[in-house]
C-alpha angles and dihedrals in degrees: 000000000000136000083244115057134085084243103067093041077060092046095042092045087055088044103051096050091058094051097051098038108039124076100280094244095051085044095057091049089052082045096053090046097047091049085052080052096045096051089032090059082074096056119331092209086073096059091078088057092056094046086053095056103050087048091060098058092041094059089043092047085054105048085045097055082042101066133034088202104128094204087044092047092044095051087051090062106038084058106049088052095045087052096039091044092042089055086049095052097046099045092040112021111033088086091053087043091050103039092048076048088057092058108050091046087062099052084044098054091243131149099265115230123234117287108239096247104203106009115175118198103207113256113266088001094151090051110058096036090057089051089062097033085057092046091052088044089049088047090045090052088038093236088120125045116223121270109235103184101075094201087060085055098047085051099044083052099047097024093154100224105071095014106111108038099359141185079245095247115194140208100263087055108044103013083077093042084069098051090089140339120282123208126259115233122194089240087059100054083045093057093045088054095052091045088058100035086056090048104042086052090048092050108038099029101030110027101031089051103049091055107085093057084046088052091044089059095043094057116107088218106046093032093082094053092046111101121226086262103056094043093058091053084047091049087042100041081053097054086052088049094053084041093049095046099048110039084042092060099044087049087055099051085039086061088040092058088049091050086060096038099249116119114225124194122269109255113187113031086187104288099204098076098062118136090201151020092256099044089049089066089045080060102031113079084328084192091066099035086049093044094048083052097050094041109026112018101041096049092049090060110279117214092315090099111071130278094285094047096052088045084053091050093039103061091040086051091062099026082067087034083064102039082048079065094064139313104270126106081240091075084043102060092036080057093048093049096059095040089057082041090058090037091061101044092056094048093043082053101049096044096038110023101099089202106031120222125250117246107284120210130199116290092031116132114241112247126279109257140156121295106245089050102048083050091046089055099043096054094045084056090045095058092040091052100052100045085058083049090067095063093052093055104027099093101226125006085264087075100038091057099047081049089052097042090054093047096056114009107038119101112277089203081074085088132179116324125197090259089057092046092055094040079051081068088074085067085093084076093048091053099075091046099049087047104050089058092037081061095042088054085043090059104036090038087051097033096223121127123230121263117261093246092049095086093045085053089048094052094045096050087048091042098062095038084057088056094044119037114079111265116203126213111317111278121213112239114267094230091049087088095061 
């Protein structure tokens, strides 16, 4: 059941009603079965999987509140991740073991085992097992107190709004959201509205219809008579689908939240207008960036090792963060660019910056600098961001090199063709997109706050465009797949 359909507005108006208007107790229990509806509606022999794993981390949160024994809590947890981090291997990660396997028998002369023929990763998998992963990890350092209602765990686990591509919204935020009711003001459901509006526009105008030139680019056979051009609108057009999806569907889940009167994390502070690698993860699906920090980066050391050390940490941290994206040594090496990436700019700043910066955390402004420079630095991001792109969407390393290769080492004197020229026509699209971060630097950069009106004029101009611009068949969400 997706965000967009005529199906779940049915579902969520149903659903709604019941939550605001039942006893709290006997409305969480009609929440946490319409969520097992909602992810059942997928595939209903998956639910089981969820429910096991949630299981898992509310028996280990307990035994773990339940002893102050360091070996006894240890083991709890070592328990609940080896059992959360073994059912993520196998459902996402046994075709990518046995194909590499494949592989290397082959080179080694070895009998080849079986390929998996029909092999279906559960829908959001890596969410919400990084949701309970995260709860047993915040008992375990005493930051979050044990749920003892095991319904309210189930729901904060499967809560239907952000289950299946976040945010990644964890324990210490929503866990305390289900205590008791809050009220519903008028400038919440306000917000909500404009927070799905916003989405909805982002996903079905914006993101469904820039698929099909992404898909041209991305296409063995029309990729060699594509000119540079041409290649980059198709690369950038990709990096404002993906935008587009994504952020779409966590504003969507974050107005959804509002609609229900829970507050969920922002997840996308627009992205595009980073001056740098590390403030672009502050800005980029800022759930999962912070998550991977808290719970990767940190406990490996940090930065409190030395520079090596943190350059170190920093390029496994986001070596895992890209293989989290999808088993394919694709997500690998696009890991592995932006963790160099982040490896060097740290390095560039703490050998060259005359006044070093403080720590930064997700959510801080970037400081304010000269024009030309901060133009200069958006737009090396930019470039940098989007090559690595090309190796998250392109399907096997083949396709990511004649795209690259196109991108960089083809003859510019190739010029625009008519083709380009009519692919040039997607940059309305574009248009909202750019704008909308154009806006966002204009008012960091300038430090003044929008005016109250500003958003009620957004959502009535989108509105409008949703129920306008031509919307082809119904796309899945990209992040569905992770």
């Amino acid at each position: 059941m997706s965000f967009d359909t005529t199906t779940f507005w049915v579902f969520f108006v149903v659903a709604w009603v019941l939550w605001r208007t039942l006893p709290f107790s006997a409305a969480k229990t009609v929440a946490l079965v319409a969520s097992l509806i909602f992810y059942g509606w997928w595939d209903p022999r998956y639910v089981p999987l969820m429910v096991l794993s949630a299981l898992i981390d509310y028996v280990a949160g307990a035994r773990i509140s339940l002893t102050e024994n360091p070996r006894a809590r240890r083991f709890w947890l070592v328990f609940a991740l080896s059992m959360n981090l073994g059912l993520l291997a196998y459902f996402k990660y046994a075709p990518f073991v046995v194909d590499n396997a494949r592989i290397v028998s082959g080179w080694l002369g070895l009998p080849k085992p079986g390929p998996l023929v029909g092999w279906v990763i559960p829908v959001g998998i890596s969410f919400y097992l990084f949701k309970t992963m995260s709860y047993t990890i915040d008992v375990y350092r005493r930051q979050v107190k044990p749920v003892l209602n095991v319904r309210d765990f189930l729901l904060f686990v499967s809560f239907f709004p952000e289950l299946v591509a976040g945010p990644i919204v964890r324990a210490s935020v929503l866990l305390p959201q289900l205590v008791r009711r809050r009220r519903l003001f008028l400038p919440s459901v306000q917000t909500g509205l404009y927070h799905v509006i916003v989405g909805m526009f982002l996903k079905v105008v914006v993101a469904d219809n820039l698929a099909g030139p992404v898909e041209h680019v991305f296409d063995f056979e029309a990729l060699p008579h594509l000119s540079p051009t041409r290649v980059w609108l198709g690369v950038v057009y990709f990096g404002v689908q993906i935008f587009a999806d994504f952020a779409g569907y966590s504003s969507i889940a974050i107005g959804l939240a509002y609609l229900l009167g829970l507050r969920f994390p922002k997840n996308f502070n627009y992205p595009y207008i980073s001056q740098g690698l590390s403030e672009f993860w502050r800005r980029w699906h800022i759930s999962l960036s912070t998550w991977l920090r808290d719970y990767l980066y940190v406990p490996l050391g940090g930065n409190r090792r030395g520079r090596w050390r943190t350059y170190v940490n920093l390029s496994v941290t986001m070596l895992l963060g890209g293989l989290w994206h999808g088993a394919s040594w694709n997500f690998v090496v696009w890991g592995g660019m932006h963790g160099l990436g982040l490896a060097v700019e740290r390095w560039w700043k703490e050998t060259f910056s005359r006044h070093p910066q403080p720590e930064m955390r997700a959510g801080d402004l970037a400081p304010v600098r000269s024009i030309p420079g901060t133009v200069l630095r958006i737009a090396v991001v930019f470039a940098f961001v989007h090559t690595a792109w090309v190796f998250f969407r392109a399907e096997s390393f083949g396709m990511a090199g004649r795209v690259l290769q196109r991108m960089y080492l083809a003859p510019w004197s190739e010029g625009l063709g008519l083709a380009d020229l009519a692919q040039a026509r997607h940059l309305v699209l574009v248009a909202p997109v750019a704008a909308l971060h154009i806006g966002q630097l204009c008012q960091e950069r300038f430090r003044f706050e929008k005016p109250v009106w500003s958003r009620a004029v957004l959502a009535g101009v989108l509105f409008v465009l949703l129920l306008v611009v031509f919307r082809p068949a119904g796309r899945a969400f990209i992040y569905f797949q992770f």
